[in-house]
C-alpha positions in Angstrom: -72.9 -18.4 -29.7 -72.1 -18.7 -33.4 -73.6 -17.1 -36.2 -73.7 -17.8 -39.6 -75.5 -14.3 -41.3 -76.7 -10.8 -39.8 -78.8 -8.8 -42.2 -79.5 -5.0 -41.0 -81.8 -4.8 -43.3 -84.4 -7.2 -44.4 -87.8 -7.5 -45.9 -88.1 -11.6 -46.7 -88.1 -13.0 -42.5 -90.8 -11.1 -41.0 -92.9 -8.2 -41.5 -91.8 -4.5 -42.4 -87.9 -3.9 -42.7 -86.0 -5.9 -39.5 -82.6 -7.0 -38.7 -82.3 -10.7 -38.8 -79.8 -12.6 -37.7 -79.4 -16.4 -38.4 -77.5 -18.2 -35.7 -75.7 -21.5 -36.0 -76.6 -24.7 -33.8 -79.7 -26.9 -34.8 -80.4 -30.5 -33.5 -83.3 -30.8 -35.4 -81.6 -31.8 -38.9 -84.9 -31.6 -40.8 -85.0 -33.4 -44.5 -85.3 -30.7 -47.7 -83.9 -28.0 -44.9 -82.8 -25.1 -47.0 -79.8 -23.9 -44.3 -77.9 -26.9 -43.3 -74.8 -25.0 -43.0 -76.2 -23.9 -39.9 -76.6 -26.8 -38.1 -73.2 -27.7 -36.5 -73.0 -25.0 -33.3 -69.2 -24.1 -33.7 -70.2 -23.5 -37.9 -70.0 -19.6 -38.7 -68.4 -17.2 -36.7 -68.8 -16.0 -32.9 -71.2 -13.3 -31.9 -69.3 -10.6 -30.8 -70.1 -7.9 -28.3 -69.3 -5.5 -31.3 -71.6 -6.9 -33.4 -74.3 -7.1 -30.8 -73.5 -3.2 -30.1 -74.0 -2.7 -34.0 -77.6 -4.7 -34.3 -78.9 -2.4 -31.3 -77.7 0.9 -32.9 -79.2 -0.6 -36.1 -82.6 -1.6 -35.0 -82.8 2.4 -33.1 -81.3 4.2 -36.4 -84.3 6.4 -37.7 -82.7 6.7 -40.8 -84.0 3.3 -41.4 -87.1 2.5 -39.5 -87.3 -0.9 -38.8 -89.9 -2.9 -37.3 -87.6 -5.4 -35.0 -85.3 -8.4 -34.9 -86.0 -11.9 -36.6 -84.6 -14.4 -35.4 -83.7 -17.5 -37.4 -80.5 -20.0 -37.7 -80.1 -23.3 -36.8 -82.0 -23.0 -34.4 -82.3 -20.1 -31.3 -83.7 -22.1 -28.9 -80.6 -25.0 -28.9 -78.9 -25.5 -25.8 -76.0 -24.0 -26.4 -77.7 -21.1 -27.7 -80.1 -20.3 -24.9 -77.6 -18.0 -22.4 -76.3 -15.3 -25.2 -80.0 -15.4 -27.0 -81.7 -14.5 -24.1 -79.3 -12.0 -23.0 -79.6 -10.2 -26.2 -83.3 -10.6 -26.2 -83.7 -9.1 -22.8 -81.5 -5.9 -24.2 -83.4 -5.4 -27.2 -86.2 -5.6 -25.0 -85.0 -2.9 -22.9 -83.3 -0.7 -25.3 -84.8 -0.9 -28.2 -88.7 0.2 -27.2 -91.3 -0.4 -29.6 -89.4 -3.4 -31.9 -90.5 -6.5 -32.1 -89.3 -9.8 -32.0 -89.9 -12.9 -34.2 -88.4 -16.4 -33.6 -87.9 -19.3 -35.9 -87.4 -22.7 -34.0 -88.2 -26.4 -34.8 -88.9 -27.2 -31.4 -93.2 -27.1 -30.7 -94.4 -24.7 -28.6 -95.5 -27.3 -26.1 -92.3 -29.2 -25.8 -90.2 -26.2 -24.4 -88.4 -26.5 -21.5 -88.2 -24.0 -18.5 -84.9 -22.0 -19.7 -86.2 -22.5 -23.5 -89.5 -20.4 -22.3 -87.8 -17.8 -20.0 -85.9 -16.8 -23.3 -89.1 -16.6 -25.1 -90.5 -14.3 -23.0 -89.9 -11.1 -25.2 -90.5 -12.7 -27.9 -93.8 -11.4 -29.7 -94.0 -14.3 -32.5 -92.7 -17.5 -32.4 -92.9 -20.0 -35.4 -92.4 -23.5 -34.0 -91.8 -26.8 -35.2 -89.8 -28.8 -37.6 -89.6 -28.6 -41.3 -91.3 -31.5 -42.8 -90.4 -31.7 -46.5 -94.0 -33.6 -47.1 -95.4 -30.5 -45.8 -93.8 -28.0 -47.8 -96.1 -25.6 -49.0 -94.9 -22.6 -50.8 -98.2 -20.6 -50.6 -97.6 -20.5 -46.8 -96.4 -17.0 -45.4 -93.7 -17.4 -42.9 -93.5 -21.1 -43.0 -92.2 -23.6 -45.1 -94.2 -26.9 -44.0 -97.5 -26.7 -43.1 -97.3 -28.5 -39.3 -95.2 -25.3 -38.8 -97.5 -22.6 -36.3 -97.0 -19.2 -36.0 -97.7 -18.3 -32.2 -98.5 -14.3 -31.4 -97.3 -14.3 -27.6 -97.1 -10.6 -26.8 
């Protein structure tokens, strides 16, 4: 898996203070998006196990309390994303108790495939579907389109 931005700390994609990392790979292509550099899955540069090691430490470090990992890209549910994203989700699930998790895709809810849901499974909120540049609504918190749902799943 590629990645295109890791931010330890962050206050704009999600509640409280998080680390969010945006990943690269999107098949979606949405009109009006605002990260197209993220689209193509070999943009960016790998996800390392050193920086995986340094997002866990981060999201335990008291000296910064934060509330969990956000999730954004491209797109975490594409193919070629779905083995390293739920690996890492299944850690942070593990290691890091009481964080939450938060998920930006463009694929619906109901259209997920089997693997696509197992890696969902420690997720707590997922924001599904695609940006629709008709739909754009800036008064919207945590979405830019209104067709965009946020789902609480845990």
């Amino acid at each position: 898996m590629n990645i295109h931005q890791y931010y330890p700390v962050d206050i704009v994609n999600g509640p409280g203070t998080r680390c969010t990392l945006f990943v690269a790979g999107c098949e979606h292509h949405c009109p009006g998006c605002y990260n197209q550099s993220t689209w193509r899955v070999d943009s960016g540069v790998p996800f390392t196990i050193e920086m995986e090691e340094r997002l866990v430490a981060d999201l335990n470090d008291s000296r910064i309390p934060r509330q969990g990992l956000t999730l954004s890209g491209g797109d975490p549910l594409h193919p070629a994303n779905l083995a390293d994203v739920g690996r890492l989700l299944r850690r942070i699930d593990r290691e890091c108790p009481g964080k939450d998790i938060w998920m930006w895709t463009g694929y619906r809810l109901e259209e997920l495939n089997d693997r696509q849901r197992q890696v969902i499974s420690t997720v707590n909120v997922l924001i599904d579907g695609k940006f629709i540049r008709e739909l754009k609504d800036p008064s919207l918190q945590w979405r830019g389109s209104s067709n965009q749902v946020i789902h609480r799943l845990r």
